[in-house]
KEZA-403902 format. One record per residue: y, x, z of N, C-alpha, C, O, CB in turn. Coordinates in steps of 0.2 Angstrom, whole numbers, padded with zeros to 4 digits, always signed. Glycine has a CB too. Layout:
YXZYXZYXZYXZYXZ;...
This chain:
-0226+0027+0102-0222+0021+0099-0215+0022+0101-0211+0021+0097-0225+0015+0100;-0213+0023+0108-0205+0021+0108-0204+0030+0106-0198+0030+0106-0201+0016+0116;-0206+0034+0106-0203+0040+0101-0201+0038+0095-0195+0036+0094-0209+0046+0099;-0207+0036+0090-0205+0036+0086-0200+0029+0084-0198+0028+0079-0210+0039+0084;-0199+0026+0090-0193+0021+0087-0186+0023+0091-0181+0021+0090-0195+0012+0088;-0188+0028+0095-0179+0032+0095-0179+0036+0092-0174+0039+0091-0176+0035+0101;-0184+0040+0088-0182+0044+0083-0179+0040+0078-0173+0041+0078-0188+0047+0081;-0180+0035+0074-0178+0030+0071-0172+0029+0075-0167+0034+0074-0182+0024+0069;-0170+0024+0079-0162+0024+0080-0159+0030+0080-0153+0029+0078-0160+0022+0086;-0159+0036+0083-0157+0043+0083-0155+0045+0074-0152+0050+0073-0164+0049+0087;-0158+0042+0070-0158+0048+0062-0153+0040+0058-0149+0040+0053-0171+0050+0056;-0155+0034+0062-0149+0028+0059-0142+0030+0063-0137+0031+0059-0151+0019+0061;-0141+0030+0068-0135+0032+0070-0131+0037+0070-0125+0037+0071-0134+0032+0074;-0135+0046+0067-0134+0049+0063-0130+0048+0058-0124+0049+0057-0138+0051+0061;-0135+0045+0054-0132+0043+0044-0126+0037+0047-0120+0039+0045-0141+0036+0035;-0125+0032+0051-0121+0028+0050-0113+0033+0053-0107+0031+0053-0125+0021+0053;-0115+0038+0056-0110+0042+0058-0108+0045+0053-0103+0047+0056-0110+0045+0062;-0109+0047+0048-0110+0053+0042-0107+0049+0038-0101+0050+0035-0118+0056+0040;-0111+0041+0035-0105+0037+0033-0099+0037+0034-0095+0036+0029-0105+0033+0033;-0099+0036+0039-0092+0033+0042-0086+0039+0040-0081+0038+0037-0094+0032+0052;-0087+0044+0043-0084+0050+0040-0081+0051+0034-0075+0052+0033-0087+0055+0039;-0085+0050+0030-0086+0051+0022-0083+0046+0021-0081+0046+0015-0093+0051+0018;-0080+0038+0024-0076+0035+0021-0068+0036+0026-0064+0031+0025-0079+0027+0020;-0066+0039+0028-0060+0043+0030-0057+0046+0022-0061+0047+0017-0062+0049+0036;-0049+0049+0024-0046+0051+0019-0047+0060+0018-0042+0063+0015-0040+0048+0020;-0052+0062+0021-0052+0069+0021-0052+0075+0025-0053+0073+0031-0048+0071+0018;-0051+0079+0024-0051+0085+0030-0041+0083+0031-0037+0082+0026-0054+0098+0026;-0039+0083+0038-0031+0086+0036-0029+0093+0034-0032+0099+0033-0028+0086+0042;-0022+0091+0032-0019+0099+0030-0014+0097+0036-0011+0092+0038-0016+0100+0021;-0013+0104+0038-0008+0104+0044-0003+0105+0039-0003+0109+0035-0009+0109+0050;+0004+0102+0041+0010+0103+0039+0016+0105+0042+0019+0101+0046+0011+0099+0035;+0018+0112+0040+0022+0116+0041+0029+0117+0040+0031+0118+0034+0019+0119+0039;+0033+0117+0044+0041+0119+0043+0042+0126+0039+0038+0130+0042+0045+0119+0050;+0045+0129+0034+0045+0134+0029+0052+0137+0033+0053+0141+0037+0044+0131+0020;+0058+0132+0028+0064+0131+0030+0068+0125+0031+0067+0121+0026+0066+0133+0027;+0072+0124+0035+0076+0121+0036+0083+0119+0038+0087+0120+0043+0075+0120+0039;+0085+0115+0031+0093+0119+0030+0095+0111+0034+0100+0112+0038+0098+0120+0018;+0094+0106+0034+0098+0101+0039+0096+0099+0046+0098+0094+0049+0099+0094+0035;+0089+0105+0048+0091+0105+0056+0084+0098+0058+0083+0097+0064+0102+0102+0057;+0081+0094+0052+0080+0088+0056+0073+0092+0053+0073+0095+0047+0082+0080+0055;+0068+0091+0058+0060+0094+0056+0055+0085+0052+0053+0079+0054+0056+0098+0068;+0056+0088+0045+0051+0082+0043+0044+0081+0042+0041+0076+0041+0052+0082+0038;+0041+0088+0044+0035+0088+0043+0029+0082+0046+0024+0080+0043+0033+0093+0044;+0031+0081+0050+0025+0074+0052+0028+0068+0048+0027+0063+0050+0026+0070+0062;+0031+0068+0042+0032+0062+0037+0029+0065+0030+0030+0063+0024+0041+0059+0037;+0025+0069+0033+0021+0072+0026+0014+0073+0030+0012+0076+0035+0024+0080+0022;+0010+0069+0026+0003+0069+0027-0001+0071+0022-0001+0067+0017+0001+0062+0029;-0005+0076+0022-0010+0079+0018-0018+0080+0019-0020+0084+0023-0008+0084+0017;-0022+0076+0012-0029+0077+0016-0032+0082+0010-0030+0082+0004-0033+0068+0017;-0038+0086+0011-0041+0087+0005-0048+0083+0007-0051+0083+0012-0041+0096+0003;-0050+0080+0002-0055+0080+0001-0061+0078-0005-0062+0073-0009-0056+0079+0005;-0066+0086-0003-0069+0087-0011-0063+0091-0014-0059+0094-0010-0070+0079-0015;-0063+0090-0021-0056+0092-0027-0050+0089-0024-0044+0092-0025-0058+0089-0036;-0050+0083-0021-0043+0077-0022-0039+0080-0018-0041+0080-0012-0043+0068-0021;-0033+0082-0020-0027+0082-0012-0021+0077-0013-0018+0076-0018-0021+0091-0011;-0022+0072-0007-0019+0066-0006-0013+0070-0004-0013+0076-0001-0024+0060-0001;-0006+0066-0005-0001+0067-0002+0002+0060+0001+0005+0056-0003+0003+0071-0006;+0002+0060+0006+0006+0052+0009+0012+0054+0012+0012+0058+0017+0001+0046+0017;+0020+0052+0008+0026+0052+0012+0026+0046+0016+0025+0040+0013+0032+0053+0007;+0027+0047+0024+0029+0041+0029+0036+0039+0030+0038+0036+0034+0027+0042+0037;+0039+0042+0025+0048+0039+0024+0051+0040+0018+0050+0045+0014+0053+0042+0029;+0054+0036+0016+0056+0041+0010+0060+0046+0008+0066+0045+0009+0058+0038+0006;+0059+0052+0007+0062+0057+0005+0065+0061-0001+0064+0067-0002+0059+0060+0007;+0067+0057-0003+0068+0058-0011+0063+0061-0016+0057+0061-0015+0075+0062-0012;+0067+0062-0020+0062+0067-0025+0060+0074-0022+0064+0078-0021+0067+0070-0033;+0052+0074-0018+0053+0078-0016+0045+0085-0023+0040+0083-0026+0052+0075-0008;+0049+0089-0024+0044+0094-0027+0041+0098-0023+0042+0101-0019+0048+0098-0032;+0032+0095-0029+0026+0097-0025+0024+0104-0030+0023+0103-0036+0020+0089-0023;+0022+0110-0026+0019+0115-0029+0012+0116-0024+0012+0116-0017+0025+0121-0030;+0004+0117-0031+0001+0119-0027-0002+0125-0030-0004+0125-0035-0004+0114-0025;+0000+0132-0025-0002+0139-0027-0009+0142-0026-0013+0140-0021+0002+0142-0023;-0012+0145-0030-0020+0148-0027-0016+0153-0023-0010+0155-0024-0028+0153-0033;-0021+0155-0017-0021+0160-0012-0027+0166-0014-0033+0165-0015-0022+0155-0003;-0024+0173-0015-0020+0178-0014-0014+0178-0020-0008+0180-0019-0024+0185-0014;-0016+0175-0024-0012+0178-0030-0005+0175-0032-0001+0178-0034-0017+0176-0037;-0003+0167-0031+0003+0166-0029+0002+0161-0036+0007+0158-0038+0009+0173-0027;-0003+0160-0041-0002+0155-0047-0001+0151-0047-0006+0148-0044-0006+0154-0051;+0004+0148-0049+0004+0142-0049-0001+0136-0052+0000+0134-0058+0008+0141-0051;-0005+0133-0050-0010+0128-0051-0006+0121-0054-0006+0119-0060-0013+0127-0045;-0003+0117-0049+0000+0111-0052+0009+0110-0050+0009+0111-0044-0004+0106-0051;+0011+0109-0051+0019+0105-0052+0023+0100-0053+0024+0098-0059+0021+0106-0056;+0026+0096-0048+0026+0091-0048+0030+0087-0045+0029+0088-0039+0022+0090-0047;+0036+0083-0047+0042+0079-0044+0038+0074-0043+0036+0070-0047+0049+0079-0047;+0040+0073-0037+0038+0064-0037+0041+0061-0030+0041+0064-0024+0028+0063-0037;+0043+0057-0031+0047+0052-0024+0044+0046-0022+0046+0045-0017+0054+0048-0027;+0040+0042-0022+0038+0036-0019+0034+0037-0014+0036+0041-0011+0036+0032-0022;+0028+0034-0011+0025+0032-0006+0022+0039-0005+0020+0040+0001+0020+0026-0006;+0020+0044-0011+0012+0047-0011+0008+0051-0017+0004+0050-0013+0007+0041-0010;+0007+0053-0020+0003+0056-0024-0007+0060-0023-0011+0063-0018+0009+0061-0024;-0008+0057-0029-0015+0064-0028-0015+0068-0034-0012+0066-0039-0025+0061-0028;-0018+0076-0032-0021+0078-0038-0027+0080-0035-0029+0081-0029-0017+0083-0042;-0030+0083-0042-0036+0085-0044-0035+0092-0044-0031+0094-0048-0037+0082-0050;-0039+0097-0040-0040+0102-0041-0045+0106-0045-0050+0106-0042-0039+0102-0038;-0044+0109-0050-0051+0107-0054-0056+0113-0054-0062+0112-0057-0049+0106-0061;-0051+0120-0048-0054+0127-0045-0056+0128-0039-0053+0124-0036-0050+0133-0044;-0062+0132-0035-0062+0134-0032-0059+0137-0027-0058+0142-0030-0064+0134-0033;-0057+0138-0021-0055+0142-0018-0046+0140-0012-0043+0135-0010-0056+0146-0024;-0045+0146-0011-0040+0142-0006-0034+0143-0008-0033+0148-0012-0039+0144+0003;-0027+0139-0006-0022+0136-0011-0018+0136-0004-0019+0138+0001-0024+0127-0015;-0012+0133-0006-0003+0133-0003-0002+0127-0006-0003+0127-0012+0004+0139-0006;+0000+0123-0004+0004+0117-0007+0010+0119-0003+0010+0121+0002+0002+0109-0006;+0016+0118-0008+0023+0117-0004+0027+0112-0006+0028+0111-0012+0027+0123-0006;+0029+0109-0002+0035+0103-0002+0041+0106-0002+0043+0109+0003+0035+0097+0004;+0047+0103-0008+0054+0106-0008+0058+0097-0006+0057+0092-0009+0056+0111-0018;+0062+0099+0000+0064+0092-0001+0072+0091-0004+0073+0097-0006+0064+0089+0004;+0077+0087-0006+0081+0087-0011+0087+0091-0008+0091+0094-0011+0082+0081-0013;+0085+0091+0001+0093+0096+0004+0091+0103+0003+0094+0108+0003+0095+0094+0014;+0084+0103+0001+0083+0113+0002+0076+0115+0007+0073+0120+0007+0091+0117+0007;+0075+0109+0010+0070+0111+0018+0063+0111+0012+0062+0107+0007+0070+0102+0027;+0060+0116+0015+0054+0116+0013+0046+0117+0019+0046+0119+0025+0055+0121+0008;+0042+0115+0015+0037+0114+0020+0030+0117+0015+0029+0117+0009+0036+0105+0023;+0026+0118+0020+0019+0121+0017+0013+0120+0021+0014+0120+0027+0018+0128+0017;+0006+0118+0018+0000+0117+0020-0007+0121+0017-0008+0121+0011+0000+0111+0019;-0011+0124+0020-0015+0127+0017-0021+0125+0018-0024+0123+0024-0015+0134+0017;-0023+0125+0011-0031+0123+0012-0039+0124+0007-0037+0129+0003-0030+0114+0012;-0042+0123+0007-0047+0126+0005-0052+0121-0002-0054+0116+0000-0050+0128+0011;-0053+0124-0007-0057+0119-0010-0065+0123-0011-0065+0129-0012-0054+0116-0019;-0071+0119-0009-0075+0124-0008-0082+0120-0011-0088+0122-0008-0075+0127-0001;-0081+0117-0015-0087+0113-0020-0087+0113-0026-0092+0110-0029-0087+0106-0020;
C-alpha cells in the first residue's frame, strides 16, 4: 500500500511539474551582439522565447523601430520581415527546422538569436 501511494505522489508531482513548464514563455533564445556602432551592448533588453511554432520577442526598453528578420539556417531565406517598435512582438513560424532571427536597431547595431523549430 504505501508503494503504491508514493508511486501516486511520485507521477502527481511529475505532471504537476511538466505543467508547470508548459505554462512558462518557452525555450530561450540567447541573444547576441552582431555589431555595434554606438558602443552600448543591448542585447539583455531583447528577450526571445520559441515555443512550439511562436517566437515571442519582448523589448525591456524602448528601442525604436527596431527591424526583425527571421532567416532558415543553411540557406540564408528569408522567412519573415518585420519593423516594429513597442513592447514586443510574436510570429508564427509555419516550417520546420533551424532559423536566425536578427535585430537591426535604428543606429546600425545588430543582434542575433538561433533557434530551432522542431514540431
Amino acid at each position: 500500500m504505501l508503494c503504491l501511494i508514493l508511486s501516486g505522489a511520485w507521477s502527481h508531482a511529475k505532471g504537476e511539474a511538466r505543467t508547470e513548464k508548459e505554462n512558462k514563455e518557452g525555450i530561450p533564445i540567447e541573444v547576441k551582439e552582431v555589431a555595434s556602432l554606438s558602443g552600448l551592448d543591448k542585447s539583455n533588453a531583447i528577450l526571445s522565447f520559441i515555443d512550439g511554432h511562436v517566437l515571442t520577442v519582448v523589448f525591456l526598453e524602448n528601442l525604436g523601430q527596431v527591424s526583425i528578420e527571421i532567416s532558415r539556417v543553411p540557406t540564408g531565406e528569408t522567412q519573415i520581415q518585420s519593423t516594429h517598435t513597442p513592447d514586443g512582438v510574436e510570429f508564427y513560424i509555419f516550417s520546420t527546422g533551424n532559423f536566425i532571427v536578427t535585430f537591426t536597431l535604428p543606429n546600425g547595431d545588430e543582434y542575433y538569436g538561433e533557434f530551432s523549430v522542431t514540431d
